[in-house]
C-alpha positions in Angstrom: 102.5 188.8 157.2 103.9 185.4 157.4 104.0 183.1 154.6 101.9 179.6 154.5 105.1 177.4 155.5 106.5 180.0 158.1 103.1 180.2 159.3 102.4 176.1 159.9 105.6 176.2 162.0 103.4 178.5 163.8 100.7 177.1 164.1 101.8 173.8 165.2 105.5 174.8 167.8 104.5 175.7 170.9 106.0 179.0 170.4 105.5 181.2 173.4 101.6 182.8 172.3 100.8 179.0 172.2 102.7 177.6 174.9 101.1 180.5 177.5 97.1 179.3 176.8 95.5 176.0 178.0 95.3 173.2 176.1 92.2 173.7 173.7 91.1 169.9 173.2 93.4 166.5 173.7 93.8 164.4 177.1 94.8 167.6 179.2 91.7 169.9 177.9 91.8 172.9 180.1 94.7 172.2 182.1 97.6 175.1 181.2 100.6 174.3 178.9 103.0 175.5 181.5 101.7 172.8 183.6 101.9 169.8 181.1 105.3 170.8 179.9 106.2 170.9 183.7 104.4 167.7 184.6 106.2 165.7 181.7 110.0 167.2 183.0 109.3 165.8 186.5 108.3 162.7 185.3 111.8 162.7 182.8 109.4 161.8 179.7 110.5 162.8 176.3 109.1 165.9 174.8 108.5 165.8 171.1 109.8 168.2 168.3 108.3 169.9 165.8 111.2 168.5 162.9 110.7 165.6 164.4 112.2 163.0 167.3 112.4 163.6 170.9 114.0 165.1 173.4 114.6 164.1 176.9 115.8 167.5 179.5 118.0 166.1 181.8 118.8 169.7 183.6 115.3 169.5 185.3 115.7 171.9 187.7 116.7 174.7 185.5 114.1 173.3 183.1 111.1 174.4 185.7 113.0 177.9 186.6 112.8 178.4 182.8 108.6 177.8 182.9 108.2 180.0 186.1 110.2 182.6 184.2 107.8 182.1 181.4 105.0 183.0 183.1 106.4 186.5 184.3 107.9 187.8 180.7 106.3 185.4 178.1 110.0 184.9 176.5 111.1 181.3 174.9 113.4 179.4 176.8 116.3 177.0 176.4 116.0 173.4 177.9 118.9 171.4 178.2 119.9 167.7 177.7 122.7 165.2 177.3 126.2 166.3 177.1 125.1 169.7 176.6 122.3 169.5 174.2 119.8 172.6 174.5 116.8 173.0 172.1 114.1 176.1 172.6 110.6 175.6 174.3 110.0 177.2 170.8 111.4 173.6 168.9 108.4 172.0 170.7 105.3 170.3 168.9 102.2 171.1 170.4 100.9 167.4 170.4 98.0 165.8 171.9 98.7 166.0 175.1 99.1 169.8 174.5 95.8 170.3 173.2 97.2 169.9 169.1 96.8 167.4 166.5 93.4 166.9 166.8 92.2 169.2 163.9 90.7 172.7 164.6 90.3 171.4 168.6 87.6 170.5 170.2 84.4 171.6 171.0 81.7 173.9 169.3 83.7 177.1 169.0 86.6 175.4 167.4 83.9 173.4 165.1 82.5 176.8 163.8 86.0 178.0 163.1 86.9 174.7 161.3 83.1 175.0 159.4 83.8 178.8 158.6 87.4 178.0 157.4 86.3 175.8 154.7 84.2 179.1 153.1 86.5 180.9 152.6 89.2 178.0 151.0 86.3 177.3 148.7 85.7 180.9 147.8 89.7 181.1 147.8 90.1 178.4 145.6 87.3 179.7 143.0 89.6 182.7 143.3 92.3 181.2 142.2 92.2 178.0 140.8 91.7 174.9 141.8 94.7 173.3 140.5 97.0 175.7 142.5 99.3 173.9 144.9 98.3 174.4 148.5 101.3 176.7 149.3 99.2 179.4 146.8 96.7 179.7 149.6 98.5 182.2 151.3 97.1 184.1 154.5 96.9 187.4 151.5 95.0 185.1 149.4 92.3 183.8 152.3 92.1 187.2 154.0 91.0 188.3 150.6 88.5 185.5 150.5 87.2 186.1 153.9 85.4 189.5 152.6 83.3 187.4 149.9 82.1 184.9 152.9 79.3 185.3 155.7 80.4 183.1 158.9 78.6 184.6 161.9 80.7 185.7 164.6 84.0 183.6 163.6 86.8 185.7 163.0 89.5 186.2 160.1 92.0 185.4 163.1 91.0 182.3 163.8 90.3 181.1 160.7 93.9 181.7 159.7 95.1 180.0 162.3 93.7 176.5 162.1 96.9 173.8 162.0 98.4 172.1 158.8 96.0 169.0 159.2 93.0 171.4 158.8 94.7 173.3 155.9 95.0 170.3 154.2 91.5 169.2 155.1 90.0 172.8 153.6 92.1 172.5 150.4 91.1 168.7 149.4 87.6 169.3 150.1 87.3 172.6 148.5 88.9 171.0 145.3 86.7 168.1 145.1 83.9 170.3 145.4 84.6 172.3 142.3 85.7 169.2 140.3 82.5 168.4 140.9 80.3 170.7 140.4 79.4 170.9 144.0 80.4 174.9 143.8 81.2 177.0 141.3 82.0 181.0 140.6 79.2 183.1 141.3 77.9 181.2 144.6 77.9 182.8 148.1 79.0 180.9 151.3 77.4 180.6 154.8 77.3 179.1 157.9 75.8 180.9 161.0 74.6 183.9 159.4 71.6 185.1 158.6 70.7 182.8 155.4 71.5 180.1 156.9 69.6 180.9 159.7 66.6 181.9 157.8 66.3 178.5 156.1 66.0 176.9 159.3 63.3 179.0 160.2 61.3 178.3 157.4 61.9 174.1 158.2 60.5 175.4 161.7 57.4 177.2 159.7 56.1 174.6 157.2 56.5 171.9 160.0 54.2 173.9 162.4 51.8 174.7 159.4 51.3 171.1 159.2 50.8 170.7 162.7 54.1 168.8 162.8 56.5 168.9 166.2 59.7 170.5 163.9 62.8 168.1 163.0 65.7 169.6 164.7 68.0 171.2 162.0 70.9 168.6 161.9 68.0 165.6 161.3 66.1 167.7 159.1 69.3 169.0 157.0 72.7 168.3 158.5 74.6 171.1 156.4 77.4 172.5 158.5 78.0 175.3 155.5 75.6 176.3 152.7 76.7 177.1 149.7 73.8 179.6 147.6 73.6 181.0 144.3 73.5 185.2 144.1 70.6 185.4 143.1 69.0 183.1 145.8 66.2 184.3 147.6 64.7 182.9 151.2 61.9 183.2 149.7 61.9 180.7 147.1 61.4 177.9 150.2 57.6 177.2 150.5 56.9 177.1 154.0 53.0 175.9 153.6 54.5 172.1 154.3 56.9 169.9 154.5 56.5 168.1 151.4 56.6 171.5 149.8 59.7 173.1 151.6 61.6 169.7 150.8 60.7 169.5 147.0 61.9 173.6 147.0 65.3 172.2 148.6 65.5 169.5 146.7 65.0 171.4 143.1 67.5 174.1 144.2 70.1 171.2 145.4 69.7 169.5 142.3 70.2 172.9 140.0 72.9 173.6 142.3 71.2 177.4 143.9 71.4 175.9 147.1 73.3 173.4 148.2 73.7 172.3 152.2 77.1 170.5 152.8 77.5 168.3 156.1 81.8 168.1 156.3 84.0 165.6 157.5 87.5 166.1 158.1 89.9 164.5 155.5 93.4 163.9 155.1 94.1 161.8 151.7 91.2 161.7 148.9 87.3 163.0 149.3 84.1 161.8 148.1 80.7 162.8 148.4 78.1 161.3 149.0 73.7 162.8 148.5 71.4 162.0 151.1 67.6 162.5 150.5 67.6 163.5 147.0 64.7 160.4 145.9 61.2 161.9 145.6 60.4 160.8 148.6 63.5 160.1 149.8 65.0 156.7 150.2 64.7 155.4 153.5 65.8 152.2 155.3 62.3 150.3 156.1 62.9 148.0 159.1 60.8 145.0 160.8 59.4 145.0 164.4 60.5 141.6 166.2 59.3 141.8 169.9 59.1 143.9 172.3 61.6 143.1 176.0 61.6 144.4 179.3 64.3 143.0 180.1 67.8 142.1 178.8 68.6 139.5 176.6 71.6 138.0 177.8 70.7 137.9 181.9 67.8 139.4 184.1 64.4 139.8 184.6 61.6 142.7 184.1 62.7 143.9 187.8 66.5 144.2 187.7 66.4 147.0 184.6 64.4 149.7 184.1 65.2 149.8 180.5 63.1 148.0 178.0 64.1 146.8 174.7 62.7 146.5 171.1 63.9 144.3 169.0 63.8 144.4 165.0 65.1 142.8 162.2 69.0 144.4 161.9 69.3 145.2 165.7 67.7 146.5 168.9 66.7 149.9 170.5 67.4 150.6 174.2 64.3 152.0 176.1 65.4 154.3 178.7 65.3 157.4 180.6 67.9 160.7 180.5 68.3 161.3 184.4 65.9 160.4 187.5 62.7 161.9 186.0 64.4 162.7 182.6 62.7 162.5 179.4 63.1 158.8 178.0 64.8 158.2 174.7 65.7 155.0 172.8 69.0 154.5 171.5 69.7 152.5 168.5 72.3 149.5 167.9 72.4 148.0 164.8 74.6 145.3 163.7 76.1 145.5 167.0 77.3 149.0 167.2 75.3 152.1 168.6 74.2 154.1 165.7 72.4 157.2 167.5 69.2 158.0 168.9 65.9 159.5 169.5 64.5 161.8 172.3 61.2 161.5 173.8 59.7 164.3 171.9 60.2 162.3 168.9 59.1 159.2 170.2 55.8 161.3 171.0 55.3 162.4 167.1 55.6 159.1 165.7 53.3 157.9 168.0 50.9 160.6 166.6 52.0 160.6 163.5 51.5 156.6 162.7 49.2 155.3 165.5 47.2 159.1 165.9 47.6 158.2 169.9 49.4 160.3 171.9 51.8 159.0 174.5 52.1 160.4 177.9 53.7 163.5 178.5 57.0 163.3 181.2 55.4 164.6 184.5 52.5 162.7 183.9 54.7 159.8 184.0 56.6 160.7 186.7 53.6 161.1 188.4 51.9 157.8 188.3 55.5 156.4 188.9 54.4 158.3 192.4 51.4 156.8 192.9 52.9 153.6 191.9 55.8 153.7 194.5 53.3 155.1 197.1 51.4 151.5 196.9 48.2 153.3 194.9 46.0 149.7 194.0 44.5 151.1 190.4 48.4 152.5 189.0 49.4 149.1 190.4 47.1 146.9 188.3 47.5 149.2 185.7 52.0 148.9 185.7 50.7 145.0 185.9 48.5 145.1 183.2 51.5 147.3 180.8 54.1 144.5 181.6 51.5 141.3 181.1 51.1 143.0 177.9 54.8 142.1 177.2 54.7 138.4 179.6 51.5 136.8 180.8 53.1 135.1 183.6 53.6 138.5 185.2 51.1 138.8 188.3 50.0 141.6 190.4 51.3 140.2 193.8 54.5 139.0 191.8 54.3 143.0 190.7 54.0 144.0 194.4 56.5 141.7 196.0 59.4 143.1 193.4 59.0 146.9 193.9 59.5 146.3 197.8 63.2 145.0 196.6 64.1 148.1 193.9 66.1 150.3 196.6 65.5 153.5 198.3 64.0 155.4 195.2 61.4 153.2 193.9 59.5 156.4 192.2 62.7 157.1 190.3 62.7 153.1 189.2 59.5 152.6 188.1 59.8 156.5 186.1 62.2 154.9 184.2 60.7 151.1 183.7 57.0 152.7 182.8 58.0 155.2 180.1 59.6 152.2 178.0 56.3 150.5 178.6 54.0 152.9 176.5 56.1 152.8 173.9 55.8 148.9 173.8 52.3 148.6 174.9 51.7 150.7 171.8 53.3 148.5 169.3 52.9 145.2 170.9 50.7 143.7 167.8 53.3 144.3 165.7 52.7 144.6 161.9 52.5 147.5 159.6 52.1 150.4 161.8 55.1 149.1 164.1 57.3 148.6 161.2 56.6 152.4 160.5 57.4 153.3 164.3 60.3 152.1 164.4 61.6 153.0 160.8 60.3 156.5 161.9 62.6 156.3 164.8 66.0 154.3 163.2 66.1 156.2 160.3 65.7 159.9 162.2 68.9 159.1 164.4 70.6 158.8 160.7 68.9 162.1 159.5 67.0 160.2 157.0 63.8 160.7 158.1 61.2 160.8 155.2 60.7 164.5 156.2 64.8 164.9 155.9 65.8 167.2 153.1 68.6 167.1 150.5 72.1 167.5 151.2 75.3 166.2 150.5 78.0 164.9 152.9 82.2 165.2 152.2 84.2 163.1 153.9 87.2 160.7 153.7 87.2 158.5 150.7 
């Protein structure tokens, strides 16, 4: 079995089990090594090393013989340069371009194996000893930690085979954890399995029994990995509500039995920071400005079917998915986009705060038909939604404009008339729009007053 420093060489050369596969993430996703190594000789760009520096092949021809060779036996090659300079296809970093040095790769497979390698460095390093050096987590010491871990269908294999930047990640995070208190012997890890699993299922549960449209599990409790005591029990999560199953997660965060853990990839130092550990927890309140339907900069109601809302640190974009998608807003504050919010949670704040509920999507796209098709009563109604937002609006103003919106006028006004329920609903402004749209800001950051405890780890 290879050591940890042979086995970083490894895991970041393109020797020839890595230079024979596709390129897992990077640029070039998909496309095969042979082809990128190939592409950058014709084009007489430098190929990077693994030590470090470049080197440019200047014997192209045998170069690409060499990588057609490849493919038949698999065998490293030599590649020659300058005044007789050779290295071996082996010497080569697997960069970017290549598909490397972008952590575990890309892509949900590689962010399970990069989610279920940092379970077993924690149980590793409660193994041994956080104050080990990072060479001490050899691949004996991790395959012996992989037996005390539960990580779905992710593999031994793959976990030992994430690159040095991931190592690194693993071992800074896993040590900040224990000096913390975050983990300590004794505790269980998960992620994928069936605990983990099962205290998602009871979110689902106590959300129903409230008669509640369910959080989705990353707004109601972002943990990538959960961390448990032994003696934790599923059934210690009350599933009769919300407010129960959130005080349950919230004792058993805070006593340390079970603790949900959203990661972030580090390279230097780590810190941690709780979310939703307030009873209730904290949450940002915002301030409803004004309602738009149409940009601020340029435009008019007619010339974008998105609407706006306005509020006191930013705006939310109105709009639909695809031609007769669902609609969802999308929310920029302070200028950058900060996440967003699909229609089915547009819906339950509307029921939850204003106890009205909003239309459903093929109801919408239906009087978007009748609409297009020139039906009088869903005309003055569309007038009516949009006077609701500017009086100066008229009906025959309303008429003369969706003769000029293009070819799929149904499609259009689908779009334009989902973003006007939302602001015909909270047109008079005051408490209950605050709530809306505090409902809907904060849910895109997983802070949603029915958001549970949790702790994120990430760069310092």
């Amino acid at each position: 079995m290879l050591n940890f420093k042979s086995f970083l060489i490894e895991a970041t050369n393109l020797v020839p089990s890595e230079l024979k596969k596709p390129a897992s993430g990077g640029p070039n996703a998909g496309m095969n090594r042979t082809e990128i190594l190939a592409n950058k000789i014709r084009k007489q760009e430098p190929l990077t090393l693994a030590k470090g520096g470049e080197f440019l092949v200047t014997d192209t021809q045998s170069a690409l013989a060499s990588i057609e060779q490849f493919k038949k036996d698999g065998k490293a090659f030599k590649m020659f340069g300058k005044n007789g300079a050779e290295i071996s296809s082996s010497d080569l970093l697997k960069t970017p371009e290549f598909g490397g040095g972008a952590g575990a790769g890309g892509g949900t497979e590689n962010t399970a194996i990069g989610e279920s390698a940092q379970c077993v460095w924690m149980a590793a390093m409660l193994d041994i000893g956080h104050a080990m050096p990072i060479e001490s987590f050899t691949d004996d010491v991790l395959t012996k930690a992989f037996s005390k871990v539960s990580v779905g269908k992710t593999s031994l294999k793959e976990i030992l085979e994430i690159d040095d930047s991931w190592k690194t990640s693993s071992y800074l995070i896993a040590q900040y954890a224990i000096q913390n208190g975050i983990i300590e012997k004794g505790m269980t890890f998960h992620r994928d399995d069936t605990l983990m699993k099962s205290i998602y299922a009871a979110k689902d549960i106590a959300f129903k029994n409230n008669d509640l449209r369910p959080l989705t599990h990353d707004k109601w409790n972002p943990g990538d990995i959960w961390v448990a005591d032994s003696d934790f029990n599923i059934s210690e999560l009350s599933t009769q509500t919300v407010e129960g199953i959130n005080d349950d997660i919230l004792d058993l965060y805070l006593a340390k039995r079970l603790v949900g853990i959203s990661l972030k990839k580090v390279g230097k130092a780590v810190k941690g920071e709780e979310k939703n550990v307030e009873r209730p927890p904290e949450t940002d309140d915002h301030k409803y400005v004004e309602g738009r339907i149409k940009a601020l900069a340029r435009g008019e109601w007619y010339t974008t079917k998105a609407n706006y809302i306005i509020y006191d640190e930013g705006q939310l974009d109105l709009r639909d998915n695809s031609a007769f998608g669902t609609h969802k807003v999308e929310i920029k504050g302070k200028g950058a986009r900060a996440g967003g919010a699909a229609w089915g949670v547009i819906v339950d704040a509307a029921k939850r705060i204003y106890r009205k509920n909003l239309p459903k999507t093929s109801d919408i796209k239906k009087e978007a038909n009748l609409i297009a098709n020139g039906d009088a009563a869903a005309i003055t109604k569309f007038t009516q939604m949009l006077q609701t937002i500017d009086k100066t609006i008229s009906e025959e103003d309303v008429k003369e404009k969706l003769q000029t919106i293009g070819r799929n006028p149904a499609i259009w006004i689908h779009g334009k008339l989902g973003g006007l329920y939302v602001l015909n609903l909270i047109a008079d402004g005051g408490i209950k729009a605050n709530q809306f749209i505090t409902q809907l800001i904060n849910y895109a950051g997983s802070a949603t007053s029915e958001s549970s405890a949790y702790i994120i780890l990430k760069e310092k």
